[in-house]
HTML snippet that shows the backbone in 3Dmol.js (N, CA, C, O; Angstrom):
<script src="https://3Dmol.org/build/3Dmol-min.js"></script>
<div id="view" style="width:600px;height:400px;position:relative"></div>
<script>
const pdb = `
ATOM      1  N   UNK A   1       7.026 -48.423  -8.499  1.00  0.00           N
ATOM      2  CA  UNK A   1       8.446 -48.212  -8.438  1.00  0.00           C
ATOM      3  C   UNK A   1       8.762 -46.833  -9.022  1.00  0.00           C
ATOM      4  O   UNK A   1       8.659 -46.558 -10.217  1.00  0.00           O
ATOM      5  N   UNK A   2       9.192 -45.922  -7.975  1.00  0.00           N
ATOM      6  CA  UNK A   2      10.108 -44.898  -8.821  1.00  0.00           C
ATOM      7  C   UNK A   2      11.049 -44.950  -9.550  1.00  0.00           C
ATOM      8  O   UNK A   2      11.989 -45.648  -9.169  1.00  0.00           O
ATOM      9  N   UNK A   3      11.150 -44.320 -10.719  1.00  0.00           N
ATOM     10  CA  UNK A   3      12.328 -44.265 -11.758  1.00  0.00           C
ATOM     11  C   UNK A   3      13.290 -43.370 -11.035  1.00  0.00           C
ATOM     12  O   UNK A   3      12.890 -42.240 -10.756  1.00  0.00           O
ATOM     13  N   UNK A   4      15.117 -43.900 -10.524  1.00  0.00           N
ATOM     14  CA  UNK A   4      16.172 -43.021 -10.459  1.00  0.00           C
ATOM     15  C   UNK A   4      16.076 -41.799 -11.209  1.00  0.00           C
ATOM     16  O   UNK A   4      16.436 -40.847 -10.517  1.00  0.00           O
ATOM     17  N   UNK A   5      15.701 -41.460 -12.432  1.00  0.00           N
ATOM     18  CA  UNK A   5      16.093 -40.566 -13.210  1.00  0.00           C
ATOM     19  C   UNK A   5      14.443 -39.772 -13.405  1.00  0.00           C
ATOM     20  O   UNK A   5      13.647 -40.086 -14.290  1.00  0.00           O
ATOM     21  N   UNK A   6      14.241 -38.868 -12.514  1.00  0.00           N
ATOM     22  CA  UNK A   6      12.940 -38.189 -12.590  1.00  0.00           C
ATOM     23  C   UNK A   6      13.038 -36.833 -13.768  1.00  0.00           C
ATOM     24  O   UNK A   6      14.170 -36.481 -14.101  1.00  0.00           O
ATOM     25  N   UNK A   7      12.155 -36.306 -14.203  1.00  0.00           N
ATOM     26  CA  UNK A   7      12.015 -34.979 -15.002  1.00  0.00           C
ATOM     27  C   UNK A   7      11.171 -34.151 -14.095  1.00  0.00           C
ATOM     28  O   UNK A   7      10.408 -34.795 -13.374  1.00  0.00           O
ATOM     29  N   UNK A   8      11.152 -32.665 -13.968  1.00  0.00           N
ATOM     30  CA  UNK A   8      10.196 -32.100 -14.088  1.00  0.00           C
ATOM     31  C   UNK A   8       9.803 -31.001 -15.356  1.00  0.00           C
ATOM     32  O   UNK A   8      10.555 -30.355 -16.086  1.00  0.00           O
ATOM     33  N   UNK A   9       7.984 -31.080 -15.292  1.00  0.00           N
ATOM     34  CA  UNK A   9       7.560 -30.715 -16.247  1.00  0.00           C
ATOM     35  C   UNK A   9       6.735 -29.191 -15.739  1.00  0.00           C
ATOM     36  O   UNK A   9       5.814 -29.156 -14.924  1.00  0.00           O
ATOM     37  N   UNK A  10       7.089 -28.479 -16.160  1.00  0.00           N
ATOM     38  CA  UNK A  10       6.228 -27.038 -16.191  1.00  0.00           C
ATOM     39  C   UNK A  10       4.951 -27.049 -16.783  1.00  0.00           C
ATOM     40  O   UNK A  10       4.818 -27.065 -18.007  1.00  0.00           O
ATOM     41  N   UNK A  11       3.981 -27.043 -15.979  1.00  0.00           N
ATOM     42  CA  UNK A  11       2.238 -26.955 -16.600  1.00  0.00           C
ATOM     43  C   UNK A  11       1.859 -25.548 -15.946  1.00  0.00           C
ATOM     44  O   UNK A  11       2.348 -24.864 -15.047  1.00  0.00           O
ATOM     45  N   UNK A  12       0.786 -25.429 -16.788  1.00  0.00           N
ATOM     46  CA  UNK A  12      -0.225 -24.322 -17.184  1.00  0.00           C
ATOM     47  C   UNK A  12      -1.529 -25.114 -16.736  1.00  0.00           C
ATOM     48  O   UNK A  12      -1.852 -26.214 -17.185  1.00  0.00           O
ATOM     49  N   UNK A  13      -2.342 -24.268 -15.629  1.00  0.00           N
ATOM     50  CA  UNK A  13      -3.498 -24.523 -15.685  1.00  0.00           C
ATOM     51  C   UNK A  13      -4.318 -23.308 -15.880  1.00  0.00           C
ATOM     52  O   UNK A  13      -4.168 -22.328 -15.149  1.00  0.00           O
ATOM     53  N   UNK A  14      -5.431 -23.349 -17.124  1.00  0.00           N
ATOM     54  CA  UNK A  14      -5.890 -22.249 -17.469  1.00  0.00           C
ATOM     55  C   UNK A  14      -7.273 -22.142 -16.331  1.00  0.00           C
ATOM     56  O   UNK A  14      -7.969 -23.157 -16.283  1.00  0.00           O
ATOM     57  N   UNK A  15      -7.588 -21.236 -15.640  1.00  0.00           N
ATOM     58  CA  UNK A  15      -9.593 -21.409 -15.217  1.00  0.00           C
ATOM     59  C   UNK A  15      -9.717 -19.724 -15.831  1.00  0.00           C
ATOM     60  O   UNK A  15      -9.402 -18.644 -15.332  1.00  0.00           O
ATOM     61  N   UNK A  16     -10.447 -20.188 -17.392  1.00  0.00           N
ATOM     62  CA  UNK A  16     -10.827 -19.445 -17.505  1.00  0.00           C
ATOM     63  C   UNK A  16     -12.097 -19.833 -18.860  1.00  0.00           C
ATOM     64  O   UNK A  16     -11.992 -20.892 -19.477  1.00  0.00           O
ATOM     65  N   UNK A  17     -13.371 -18.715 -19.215  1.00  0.00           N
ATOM     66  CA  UNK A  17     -14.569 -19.232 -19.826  1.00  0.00           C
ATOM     67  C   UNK A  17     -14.307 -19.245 -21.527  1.00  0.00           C
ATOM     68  O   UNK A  17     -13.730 -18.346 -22.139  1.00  0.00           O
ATOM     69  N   UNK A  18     -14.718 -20.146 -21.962  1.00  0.00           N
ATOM     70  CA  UNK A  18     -14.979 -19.612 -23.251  1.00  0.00           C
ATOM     71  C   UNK A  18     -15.917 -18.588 -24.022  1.00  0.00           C
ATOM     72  O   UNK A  18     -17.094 -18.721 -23.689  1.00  0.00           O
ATOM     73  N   UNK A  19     -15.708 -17.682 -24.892  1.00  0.00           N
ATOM     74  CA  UNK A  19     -16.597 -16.767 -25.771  1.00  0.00           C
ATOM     75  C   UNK A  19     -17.766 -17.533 -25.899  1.00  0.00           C
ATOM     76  O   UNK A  19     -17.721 -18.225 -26.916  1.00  0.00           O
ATOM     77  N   UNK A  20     -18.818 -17.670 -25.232  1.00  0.00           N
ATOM     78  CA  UNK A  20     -19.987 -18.418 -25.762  1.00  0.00           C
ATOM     79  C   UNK A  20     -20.561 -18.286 -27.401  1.00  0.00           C
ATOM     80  O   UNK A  20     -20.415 -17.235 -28.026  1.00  0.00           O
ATOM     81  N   UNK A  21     -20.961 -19.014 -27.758  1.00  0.00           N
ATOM     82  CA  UNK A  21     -21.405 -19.395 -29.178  1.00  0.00           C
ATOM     83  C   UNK A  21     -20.250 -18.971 -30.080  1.00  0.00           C
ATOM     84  O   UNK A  21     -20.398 -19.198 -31.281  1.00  0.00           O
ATOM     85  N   UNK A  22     -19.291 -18.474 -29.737  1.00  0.00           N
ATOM     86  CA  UNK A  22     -18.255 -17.846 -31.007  1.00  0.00           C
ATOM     87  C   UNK A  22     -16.768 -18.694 -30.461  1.00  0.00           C
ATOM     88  O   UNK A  22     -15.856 -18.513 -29.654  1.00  0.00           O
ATOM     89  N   UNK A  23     -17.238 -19.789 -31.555  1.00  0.00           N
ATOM     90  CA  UNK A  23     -15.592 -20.579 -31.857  1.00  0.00           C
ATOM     91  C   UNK A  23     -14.564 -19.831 -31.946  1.00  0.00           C
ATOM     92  O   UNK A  23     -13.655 -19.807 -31.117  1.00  0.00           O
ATOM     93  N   UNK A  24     -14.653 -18.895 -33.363  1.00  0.00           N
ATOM     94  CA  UNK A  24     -13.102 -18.693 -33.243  1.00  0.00           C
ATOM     95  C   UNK A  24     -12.812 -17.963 -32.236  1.00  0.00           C
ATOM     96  O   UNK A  24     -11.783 -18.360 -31.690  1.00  0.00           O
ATOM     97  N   UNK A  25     -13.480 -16.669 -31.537  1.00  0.00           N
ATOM     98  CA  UNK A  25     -12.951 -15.924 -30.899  1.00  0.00           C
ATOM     99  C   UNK A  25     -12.363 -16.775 -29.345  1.00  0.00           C
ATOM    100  O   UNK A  25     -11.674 -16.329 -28.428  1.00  0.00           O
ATOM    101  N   UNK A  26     -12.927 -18.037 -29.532  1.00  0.00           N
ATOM    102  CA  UNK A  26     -12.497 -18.786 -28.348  1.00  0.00           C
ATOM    103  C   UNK A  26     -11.281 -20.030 -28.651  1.00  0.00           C
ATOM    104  O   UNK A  26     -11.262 -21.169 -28.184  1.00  0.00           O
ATOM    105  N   UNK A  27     -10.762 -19.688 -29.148  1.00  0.00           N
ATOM    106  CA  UNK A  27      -9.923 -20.408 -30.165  1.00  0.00           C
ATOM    107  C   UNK A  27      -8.864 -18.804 -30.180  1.00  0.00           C
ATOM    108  O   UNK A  27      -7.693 -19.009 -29.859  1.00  0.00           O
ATOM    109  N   UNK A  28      -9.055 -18.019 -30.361  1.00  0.00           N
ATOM    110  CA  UNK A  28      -8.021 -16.596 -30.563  1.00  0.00           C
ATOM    111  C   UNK A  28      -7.722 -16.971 -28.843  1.00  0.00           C
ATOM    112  O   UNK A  28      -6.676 -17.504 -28.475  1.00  0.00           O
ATOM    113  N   UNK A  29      -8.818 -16.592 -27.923  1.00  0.00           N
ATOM    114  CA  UNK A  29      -8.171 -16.792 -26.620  1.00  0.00           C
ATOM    115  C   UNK A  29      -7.406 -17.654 -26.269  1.00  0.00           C
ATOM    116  O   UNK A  29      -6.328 -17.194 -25.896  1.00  0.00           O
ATOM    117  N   UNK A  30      -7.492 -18.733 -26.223  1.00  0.00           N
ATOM    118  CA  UNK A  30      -6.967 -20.356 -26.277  1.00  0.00           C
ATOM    119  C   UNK A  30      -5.157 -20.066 -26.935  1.00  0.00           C
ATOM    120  O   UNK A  30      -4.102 -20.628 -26.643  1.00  0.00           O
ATOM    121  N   UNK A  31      -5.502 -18.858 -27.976  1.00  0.00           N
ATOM    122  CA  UNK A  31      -3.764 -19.048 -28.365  1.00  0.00           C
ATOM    123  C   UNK A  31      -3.330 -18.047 -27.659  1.00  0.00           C
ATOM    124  O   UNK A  31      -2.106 -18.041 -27.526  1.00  0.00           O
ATOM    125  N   UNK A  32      -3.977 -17.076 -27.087  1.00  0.00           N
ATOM    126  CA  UNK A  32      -3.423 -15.918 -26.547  1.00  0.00           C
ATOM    127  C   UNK A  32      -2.943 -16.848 -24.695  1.00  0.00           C
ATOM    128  O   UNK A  32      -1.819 -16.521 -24.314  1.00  0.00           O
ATOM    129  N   UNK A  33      -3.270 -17.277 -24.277  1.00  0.00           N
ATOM    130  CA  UNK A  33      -3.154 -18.144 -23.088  1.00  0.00           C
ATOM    131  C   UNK A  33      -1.943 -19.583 -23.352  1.00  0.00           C
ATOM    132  O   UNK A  33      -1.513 -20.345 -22.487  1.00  0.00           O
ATOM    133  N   UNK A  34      -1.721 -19.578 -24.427  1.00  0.00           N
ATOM    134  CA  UNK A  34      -0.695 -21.007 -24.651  1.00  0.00           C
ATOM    135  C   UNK A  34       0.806 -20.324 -25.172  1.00  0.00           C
ATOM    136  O   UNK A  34       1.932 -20.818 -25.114  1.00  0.00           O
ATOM    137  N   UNK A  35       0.295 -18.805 -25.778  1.00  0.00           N
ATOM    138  CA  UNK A  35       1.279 -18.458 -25.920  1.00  0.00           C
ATOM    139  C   UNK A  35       2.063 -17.730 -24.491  1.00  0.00           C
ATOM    140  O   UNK A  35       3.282 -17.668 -24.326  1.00  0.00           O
ATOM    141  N   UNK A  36       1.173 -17.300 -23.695  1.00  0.00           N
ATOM    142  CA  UNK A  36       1.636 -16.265 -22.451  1.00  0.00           C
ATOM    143  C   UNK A  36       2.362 -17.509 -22.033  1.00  0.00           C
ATOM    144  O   UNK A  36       3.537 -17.217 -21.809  1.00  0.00           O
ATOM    145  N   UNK A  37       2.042 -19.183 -21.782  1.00  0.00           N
ATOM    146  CA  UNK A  37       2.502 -19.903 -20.709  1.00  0.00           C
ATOM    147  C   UNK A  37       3.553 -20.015 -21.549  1.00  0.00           C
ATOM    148  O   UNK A  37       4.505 -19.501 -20.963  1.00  0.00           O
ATOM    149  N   UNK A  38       4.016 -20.555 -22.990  1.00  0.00           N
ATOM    150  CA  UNK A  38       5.176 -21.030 -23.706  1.00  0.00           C
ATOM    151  C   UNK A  38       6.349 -19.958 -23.099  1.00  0.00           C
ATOM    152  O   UNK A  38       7.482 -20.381 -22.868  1.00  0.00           O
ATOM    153  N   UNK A  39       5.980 -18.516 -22.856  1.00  0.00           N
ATOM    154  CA  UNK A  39       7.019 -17.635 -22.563  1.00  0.00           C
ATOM    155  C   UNK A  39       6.836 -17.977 -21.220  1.00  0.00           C
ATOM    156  O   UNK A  39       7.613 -17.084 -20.882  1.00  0.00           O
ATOM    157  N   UNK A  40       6.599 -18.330 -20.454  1.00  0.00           N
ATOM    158  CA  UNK A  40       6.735 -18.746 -18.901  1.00  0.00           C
ATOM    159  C   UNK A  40       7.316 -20.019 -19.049  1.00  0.00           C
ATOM    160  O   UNK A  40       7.667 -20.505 -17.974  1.00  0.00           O
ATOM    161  N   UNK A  41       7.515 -20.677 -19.991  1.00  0.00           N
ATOM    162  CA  UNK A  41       8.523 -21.781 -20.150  1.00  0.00           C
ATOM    163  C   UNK A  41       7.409 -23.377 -19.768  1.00  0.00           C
ATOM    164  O   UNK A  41       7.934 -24.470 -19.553  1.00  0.00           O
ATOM    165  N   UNK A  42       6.226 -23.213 -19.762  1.00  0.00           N
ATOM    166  CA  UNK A  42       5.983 -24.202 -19.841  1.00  0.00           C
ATOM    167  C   UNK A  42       5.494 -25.558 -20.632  1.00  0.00           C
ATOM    168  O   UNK A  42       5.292 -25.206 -21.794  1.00  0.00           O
ATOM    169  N   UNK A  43       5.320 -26.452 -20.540  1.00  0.00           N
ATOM    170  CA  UNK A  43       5.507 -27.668 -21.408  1.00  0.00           C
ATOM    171  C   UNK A  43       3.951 -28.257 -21.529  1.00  0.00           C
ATOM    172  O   UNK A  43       3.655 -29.251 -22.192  1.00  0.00           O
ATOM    173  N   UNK A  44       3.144 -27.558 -20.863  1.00  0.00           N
ATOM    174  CA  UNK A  44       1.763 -28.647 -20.978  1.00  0.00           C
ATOM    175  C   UNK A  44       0.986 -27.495 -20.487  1.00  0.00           C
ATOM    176  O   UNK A  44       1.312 -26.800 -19.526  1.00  0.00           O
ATOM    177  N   UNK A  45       0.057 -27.361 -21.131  1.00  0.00           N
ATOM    178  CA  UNK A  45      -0.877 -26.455 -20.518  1.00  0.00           C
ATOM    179  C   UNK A  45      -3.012 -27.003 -20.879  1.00  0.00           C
ATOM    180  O   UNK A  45      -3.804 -27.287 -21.778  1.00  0.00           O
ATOM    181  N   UNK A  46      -2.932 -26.878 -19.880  1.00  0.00           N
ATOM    182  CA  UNK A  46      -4.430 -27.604 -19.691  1.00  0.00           C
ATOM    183  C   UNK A  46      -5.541 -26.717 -19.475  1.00  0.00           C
ATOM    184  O   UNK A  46      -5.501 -25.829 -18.623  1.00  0.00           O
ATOM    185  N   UNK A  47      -6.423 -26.907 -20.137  1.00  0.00           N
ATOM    186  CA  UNK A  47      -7.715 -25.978 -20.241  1.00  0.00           C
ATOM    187  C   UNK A  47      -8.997 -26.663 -19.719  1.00  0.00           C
ATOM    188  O   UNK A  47      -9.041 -27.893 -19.728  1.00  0.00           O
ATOM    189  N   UNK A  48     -10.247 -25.800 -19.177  1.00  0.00           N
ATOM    190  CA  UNK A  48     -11.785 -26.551 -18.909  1.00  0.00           C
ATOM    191  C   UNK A  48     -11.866 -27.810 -20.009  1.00  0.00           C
ATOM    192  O   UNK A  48     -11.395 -27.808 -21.146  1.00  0.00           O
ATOM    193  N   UNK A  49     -12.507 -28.749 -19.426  1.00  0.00           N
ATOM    194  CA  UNK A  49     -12.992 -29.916 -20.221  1.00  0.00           C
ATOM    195  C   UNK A  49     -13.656 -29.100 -21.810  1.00  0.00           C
ATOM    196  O   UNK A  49     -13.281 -29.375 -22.950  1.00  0.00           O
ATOM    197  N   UNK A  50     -14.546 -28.231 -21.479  1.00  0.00           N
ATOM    198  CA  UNK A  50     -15.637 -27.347 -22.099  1.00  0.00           C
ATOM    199  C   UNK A  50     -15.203 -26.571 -22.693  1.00  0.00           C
ATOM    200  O   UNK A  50     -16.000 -26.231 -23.568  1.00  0.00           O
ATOM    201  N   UNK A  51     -13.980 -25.846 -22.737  1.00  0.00           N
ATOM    202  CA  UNK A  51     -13.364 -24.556 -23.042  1.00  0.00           C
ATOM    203  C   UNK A  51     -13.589 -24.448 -24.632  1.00  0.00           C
ATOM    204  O   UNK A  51     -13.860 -23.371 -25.163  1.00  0.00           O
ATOM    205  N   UNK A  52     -13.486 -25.378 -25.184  1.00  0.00           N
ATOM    206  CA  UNK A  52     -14.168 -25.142 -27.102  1.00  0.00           C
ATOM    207  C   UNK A  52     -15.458 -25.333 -26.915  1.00  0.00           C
ATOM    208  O   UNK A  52     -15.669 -26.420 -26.379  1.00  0.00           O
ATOM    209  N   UNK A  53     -16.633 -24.573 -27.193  1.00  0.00           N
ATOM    210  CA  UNK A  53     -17.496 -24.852 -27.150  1.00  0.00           C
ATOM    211  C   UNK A  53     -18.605 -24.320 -26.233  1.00  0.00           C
ATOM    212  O   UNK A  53     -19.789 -24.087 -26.473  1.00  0.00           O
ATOM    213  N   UNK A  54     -17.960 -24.210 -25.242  1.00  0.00           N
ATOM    214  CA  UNK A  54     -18.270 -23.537 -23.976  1.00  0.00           C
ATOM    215  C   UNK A  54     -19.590 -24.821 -23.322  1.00  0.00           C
ATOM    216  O   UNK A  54     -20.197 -25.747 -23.860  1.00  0.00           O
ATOM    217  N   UNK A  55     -19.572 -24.298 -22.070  1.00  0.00           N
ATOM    218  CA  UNK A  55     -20.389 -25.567 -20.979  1.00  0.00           C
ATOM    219  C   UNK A  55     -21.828 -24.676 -21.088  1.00  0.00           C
ATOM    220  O   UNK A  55     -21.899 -23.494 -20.750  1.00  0.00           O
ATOM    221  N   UNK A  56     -22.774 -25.336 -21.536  1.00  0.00           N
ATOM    222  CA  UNK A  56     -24.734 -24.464 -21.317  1.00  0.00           C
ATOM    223  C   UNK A  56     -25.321 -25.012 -20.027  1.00  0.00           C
ATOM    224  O   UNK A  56     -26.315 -25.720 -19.865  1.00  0.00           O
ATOM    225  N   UNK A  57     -24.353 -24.446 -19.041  1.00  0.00           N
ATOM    226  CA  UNK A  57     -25.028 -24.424 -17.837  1.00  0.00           C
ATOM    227  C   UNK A  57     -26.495 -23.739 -17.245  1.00  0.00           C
ATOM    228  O   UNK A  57     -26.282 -22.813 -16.462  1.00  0.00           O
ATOM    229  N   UNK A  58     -27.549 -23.962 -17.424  1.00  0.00           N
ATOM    230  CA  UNK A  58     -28.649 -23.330 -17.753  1.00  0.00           C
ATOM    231  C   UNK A  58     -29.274 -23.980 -18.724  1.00  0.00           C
ATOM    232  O   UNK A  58     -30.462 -24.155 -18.455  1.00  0.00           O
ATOM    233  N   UNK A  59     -29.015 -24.310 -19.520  1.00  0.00           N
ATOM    234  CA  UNK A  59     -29.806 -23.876 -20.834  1.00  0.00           C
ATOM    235  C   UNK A  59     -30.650 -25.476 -20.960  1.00  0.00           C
ATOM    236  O   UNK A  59     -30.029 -26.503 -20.688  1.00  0.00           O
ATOM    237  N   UNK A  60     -31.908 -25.511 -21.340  1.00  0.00           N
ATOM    238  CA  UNK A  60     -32.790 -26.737 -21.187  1.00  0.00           C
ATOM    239  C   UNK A  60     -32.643 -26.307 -23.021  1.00  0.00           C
ATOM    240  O   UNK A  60     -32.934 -25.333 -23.715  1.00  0.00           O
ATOM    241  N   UNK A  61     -31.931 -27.861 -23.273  1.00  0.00           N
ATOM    242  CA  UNK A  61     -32.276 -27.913 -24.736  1.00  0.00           C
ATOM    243  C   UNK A  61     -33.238 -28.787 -25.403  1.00  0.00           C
ATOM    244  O   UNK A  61     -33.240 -29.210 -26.559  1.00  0.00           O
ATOM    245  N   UNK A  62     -34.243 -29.014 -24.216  1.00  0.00           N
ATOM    246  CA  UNK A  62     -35.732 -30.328 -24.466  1.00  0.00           C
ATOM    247  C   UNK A  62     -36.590 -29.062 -24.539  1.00  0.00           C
ATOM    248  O   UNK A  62     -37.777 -29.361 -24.671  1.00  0.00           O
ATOM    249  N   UNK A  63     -36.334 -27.555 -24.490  1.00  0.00           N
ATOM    250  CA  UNK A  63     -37.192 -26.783 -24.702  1.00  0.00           C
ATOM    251  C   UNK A  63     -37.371 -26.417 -26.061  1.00  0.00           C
ATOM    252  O   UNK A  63     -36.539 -25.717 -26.639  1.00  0.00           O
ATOM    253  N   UNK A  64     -38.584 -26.917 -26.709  1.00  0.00           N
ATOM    254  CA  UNK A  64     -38.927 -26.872 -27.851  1.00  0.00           C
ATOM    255  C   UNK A  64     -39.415 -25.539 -28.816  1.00  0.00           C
ATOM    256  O   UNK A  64     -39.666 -25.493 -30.021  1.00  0.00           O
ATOM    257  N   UNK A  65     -39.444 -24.256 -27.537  1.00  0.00           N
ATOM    258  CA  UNK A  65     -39.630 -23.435 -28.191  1.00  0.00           C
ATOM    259  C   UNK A  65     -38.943 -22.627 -28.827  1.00  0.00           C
ATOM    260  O   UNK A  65     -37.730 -22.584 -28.623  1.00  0.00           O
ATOM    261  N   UNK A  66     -39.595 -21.734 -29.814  1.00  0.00           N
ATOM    262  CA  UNK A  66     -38.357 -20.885 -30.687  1.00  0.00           C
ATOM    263  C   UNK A  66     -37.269 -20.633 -29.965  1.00  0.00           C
ATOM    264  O   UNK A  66     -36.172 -20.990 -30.395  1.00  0.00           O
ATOM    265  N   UNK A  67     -37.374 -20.068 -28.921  1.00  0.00           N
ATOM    266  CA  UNK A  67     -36.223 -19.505 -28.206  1.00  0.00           C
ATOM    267  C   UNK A  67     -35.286 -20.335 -27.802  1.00  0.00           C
ATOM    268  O   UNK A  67     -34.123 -20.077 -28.110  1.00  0.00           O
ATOM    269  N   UNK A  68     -35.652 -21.760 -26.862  1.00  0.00           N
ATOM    270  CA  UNK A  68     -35.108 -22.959 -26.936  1.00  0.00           C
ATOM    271  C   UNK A  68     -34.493 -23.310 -28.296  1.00  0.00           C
ATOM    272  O   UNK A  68     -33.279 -23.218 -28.478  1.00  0.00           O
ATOM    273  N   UNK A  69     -35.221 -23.655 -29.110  1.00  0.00           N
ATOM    274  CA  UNK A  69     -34.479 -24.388 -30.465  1.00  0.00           C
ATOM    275  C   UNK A  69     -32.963 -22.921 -31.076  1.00  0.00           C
ATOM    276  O   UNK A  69     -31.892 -23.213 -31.608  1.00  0.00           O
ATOM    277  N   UNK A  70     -33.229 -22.155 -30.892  1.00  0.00           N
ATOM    278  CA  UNK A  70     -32.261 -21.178 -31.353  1.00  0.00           C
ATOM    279  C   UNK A  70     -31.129 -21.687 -30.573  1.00  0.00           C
ATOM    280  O   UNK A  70     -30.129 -22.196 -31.078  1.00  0.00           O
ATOM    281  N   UNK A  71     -31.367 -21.500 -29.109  1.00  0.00           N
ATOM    282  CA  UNK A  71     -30.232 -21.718 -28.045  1.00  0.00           C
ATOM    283  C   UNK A  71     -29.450 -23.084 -28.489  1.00  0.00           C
ATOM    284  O   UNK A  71     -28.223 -23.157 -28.558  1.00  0.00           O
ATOM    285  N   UNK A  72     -30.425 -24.244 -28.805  1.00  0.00           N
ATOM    286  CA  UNK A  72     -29.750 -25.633 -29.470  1.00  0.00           C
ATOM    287  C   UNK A  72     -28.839 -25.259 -30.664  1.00  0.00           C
ATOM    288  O   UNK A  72     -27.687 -25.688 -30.733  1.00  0.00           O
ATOM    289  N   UNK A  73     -29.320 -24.543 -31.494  1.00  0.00           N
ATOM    290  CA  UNK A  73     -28.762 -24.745 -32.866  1.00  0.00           C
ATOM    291  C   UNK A  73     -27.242 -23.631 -32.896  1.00  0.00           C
ATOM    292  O   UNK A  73     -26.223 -23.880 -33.542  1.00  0.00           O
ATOM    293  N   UNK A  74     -27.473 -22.369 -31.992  1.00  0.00           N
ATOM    294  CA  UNK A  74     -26.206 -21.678 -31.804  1.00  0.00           C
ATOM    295  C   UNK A  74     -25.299 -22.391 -31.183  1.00  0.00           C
ATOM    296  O   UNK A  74     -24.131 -22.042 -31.357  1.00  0.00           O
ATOM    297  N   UNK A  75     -25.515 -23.328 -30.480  1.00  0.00           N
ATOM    298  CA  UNK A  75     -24.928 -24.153 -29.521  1.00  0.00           C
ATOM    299  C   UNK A  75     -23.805 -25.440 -30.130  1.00  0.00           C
ATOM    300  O   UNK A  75     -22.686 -25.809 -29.775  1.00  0.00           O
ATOM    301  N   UNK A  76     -24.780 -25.878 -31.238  1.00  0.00           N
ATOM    302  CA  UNK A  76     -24.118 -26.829 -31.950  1.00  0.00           C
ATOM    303  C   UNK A  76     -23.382 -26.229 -33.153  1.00  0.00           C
ATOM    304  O   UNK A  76     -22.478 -26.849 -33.714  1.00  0.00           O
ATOM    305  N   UNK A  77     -23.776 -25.037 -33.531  1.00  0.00           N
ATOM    306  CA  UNK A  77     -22.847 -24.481 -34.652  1.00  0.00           C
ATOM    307  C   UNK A  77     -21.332 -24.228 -33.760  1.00  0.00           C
ATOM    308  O   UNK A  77     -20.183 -24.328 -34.189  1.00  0.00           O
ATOM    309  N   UNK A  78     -21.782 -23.888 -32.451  1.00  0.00           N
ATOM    310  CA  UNK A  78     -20.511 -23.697 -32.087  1.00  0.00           C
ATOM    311  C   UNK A  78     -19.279 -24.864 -31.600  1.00  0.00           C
ATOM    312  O   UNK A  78     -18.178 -24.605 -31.114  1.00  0.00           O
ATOM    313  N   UNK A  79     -19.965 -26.437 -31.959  1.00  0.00           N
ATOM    314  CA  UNK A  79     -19.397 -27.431 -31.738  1.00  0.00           C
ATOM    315  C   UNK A  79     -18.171 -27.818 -32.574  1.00  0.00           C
ATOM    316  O   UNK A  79     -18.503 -27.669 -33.750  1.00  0.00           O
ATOM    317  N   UNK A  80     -17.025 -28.207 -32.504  1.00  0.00           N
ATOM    318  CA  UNK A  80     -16.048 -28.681 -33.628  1.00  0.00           C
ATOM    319  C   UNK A  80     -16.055 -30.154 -33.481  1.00  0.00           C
ATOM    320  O   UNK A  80     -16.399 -30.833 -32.514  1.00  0.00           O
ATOM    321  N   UNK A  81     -15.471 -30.612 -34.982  1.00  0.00           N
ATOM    322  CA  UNK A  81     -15.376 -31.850 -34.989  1.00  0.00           C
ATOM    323  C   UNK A  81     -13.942 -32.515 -34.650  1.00  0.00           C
ATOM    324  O   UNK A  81     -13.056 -32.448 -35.502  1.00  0.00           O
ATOM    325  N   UNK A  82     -13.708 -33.148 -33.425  1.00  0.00           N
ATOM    326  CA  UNK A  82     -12.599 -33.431 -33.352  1.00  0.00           C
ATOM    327  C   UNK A  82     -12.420 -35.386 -33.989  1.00  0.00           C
ATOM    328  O   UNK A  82     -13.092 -36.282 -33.479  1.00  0.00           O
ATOM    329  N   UNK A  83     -11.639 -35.575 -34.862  1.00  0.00           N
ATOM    330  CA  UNK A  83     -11.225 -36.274 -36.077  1.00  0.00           C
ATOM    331  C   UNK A  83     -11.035 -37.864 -35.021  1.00  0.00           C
ATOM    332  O   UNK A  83     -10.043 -37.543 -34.367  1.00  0.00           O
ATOM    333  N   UNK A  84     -11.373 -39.135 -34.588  1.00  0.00           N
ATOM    334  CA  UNK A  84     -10.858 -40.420 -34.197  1.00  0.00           C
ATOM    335  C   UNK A  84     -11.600 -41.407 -34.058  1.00  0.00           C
ATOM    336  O   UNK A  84     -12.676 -41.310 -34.648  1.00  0.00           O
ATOM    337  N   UNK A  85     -11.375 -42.581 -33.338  1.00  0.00           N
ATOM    338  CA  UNK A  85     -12.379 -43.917 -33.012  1.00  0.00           C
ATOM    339  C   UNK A  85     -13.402 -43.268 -32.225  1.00  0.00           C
ATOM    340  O   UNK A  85     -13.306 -42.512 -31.258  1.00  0.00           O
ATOM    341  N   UNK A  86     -14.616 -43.822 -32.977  1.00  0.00           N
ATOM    342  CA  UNK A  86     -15.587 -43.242 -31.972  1.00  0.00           C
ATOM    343  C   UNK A  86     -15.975 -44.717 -31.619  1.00  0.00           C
ATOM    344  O   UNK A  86     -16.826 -44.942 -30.758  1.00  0.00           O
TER     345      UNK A  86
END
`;
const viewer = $3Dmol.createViewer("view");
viewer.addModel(pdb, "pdb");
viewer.setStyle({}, {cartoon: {color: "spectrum"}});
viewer.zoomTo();
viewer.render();
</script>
């Protein structure tokens, strides 16, 4: 059932990458992009699933070697903890 009384809502869809391994600087982007849409007046703005953190498309992290284990561990430093029911 449609509701008589509809809204519309102004969204933001971002396609764009995150700073690999560097949180904050991907986190500086993230505000530089929420702020451009707030002045375009919009109400919701949506980013990559991945966009904190960035997606390791490539990257085999069952590779045990130095070079592998580095790629794991930059990878997870660059992980945040987001706070709920797990």
């Amino acid at each position: 059932m449609v509701s008589a009384m509809s809204s519309t809502i102004r969204a933001t869809v971002v396609q764009a990458s995150s700073v690999f391994y560097d949180t904050p600087a991907t986190l500086d982007k993230a505000d530089k992009f929420l702020k451009e849409a707030a002045e375009l007046g919009s109400q919701l703005v949506v980013f990559p699933e991945a966009f904190i953190g960035g997606y390791p498309r490539g990257y085999n992290f069952a590779d045990q070697s130095p070079r592998g284990k580095e790629s794991f561990r930059k990878y997870h430093a660059s992980a945040i903890n987001v706070p709920g029911a797990t």
